[in-house]
C-alpha positions in Angstrom: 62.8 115.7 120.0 60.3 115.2 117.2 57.7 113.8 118.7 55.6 116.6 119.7 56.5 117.2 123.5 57.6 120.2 124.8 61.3 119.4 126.8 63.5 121.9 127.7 66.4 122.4 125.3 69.4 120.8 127.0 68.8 117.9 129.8 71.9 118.2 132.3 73.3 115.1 133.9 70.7 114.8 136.8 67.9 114.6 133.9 69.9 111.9 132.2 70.7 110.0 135.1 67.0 110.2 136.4 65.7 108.8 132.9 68.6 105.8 132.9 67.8 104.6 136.7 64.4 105.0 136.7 63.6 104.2 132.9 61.5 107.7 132.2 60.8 108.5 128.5 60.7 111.3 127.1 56.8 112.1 127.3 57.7 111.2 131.0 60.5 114.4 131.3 58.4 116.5 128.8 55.4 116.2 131.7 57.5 117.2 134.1 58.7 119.8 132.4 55.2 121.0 131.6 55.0 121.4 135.5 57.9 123.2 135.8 57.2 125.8 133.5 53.6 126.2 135.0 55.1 126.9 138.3 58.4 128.9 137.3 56.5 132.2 138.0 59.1 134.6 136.9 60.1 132.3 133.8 63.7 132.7 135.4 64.6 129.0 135.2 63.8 128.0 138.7 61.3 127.8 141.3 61.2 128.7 145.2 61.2 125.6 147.5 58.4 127.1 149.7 56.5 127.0 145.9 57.7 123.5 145.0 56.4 121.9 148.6 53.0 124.0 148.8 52.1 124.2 145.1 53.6 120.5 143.6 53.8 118.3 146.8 51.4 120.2 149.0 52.9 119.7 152.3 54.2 121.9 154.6 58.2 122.6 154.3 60.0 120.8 157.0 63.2 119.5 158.0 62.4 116.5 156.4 61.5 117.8 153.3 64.7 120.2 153.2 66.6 117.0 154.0 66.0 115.7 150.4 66.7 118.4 149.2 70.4 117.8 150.6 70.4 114.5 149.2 70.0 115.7 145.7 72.7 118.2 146.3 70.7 121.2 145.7 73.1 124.1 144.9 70.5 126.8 146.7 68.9 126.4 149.8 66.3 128.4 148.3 65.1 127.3 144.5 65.7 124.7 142.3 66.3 124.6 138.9 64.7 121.7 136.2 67.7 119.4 136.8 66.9 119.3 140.7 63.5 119.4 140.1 63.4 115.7 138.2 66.0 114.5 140.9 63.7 115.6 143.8 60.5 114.2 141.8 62.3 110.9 140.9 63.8 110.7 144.4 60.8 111.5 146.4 58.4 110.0 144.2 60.4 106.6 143.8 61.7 106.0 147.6 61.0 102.6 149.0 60.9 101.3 152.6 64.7 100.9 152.8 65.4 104.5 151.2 62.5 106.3 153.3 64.8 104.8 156.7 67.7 105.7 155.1 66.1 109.2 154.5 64.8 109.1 158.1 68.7 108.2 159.9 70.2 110.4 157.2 68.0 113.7 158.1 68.1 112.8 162.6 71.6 112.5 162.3 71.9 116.2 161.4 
């Protein structure tokens, strides 16, 4: 992107949509993305959710927790690619007091 920040080669359309709604720039995706890659162990292109809420997050993995996970339609129970991982940041990160109700009905209703 010509400005010096390391960003991963293609940004799918959770990337885009997180940088529209929530006005990121690029040093913003190229930070996460820096974070990813720290924590992508096996340099596979994801990371394990157990690794993402006690390594990024540091909390313990809960029902809670796998609840957003749902909301960001994560396609693996299990590990999340750079696309989720923005849409779980920006989600998590950005919740307010109506959203974190929401969150709470959305995840007791199960």
């Amino acid at each position: 992107m010509g400005l010096g920040y390391s960003v991963p080669p293609t940004a799918d359309d959770r990337i885009v949509k997180a940088m529209q709604t929530f006005n990121l720039k690029v040093k913003d995706v190229a930070v996460m993305w820096a974070m990813f890659k720290k924590h992508d162990k096996t340099r596979g292109g994801i990371i394990g959710i157990s690794s993402f809420y006690s390594d990024i997050l540091f909390v313990p993995r809960t029902i809670f927790c796998d609840g957003l996970f749902d909301l960001i339609e994560a396609a693996d129970s299990e590990a999340i690619d750079f696309g989720e991982f923005v849409a779980a940041v920006t989600t998590y990160c950005f919740f307010e007091i109506p959203e974190v109700l929401k969150f709470c009905f959305f995840v007791f209703d199960r």
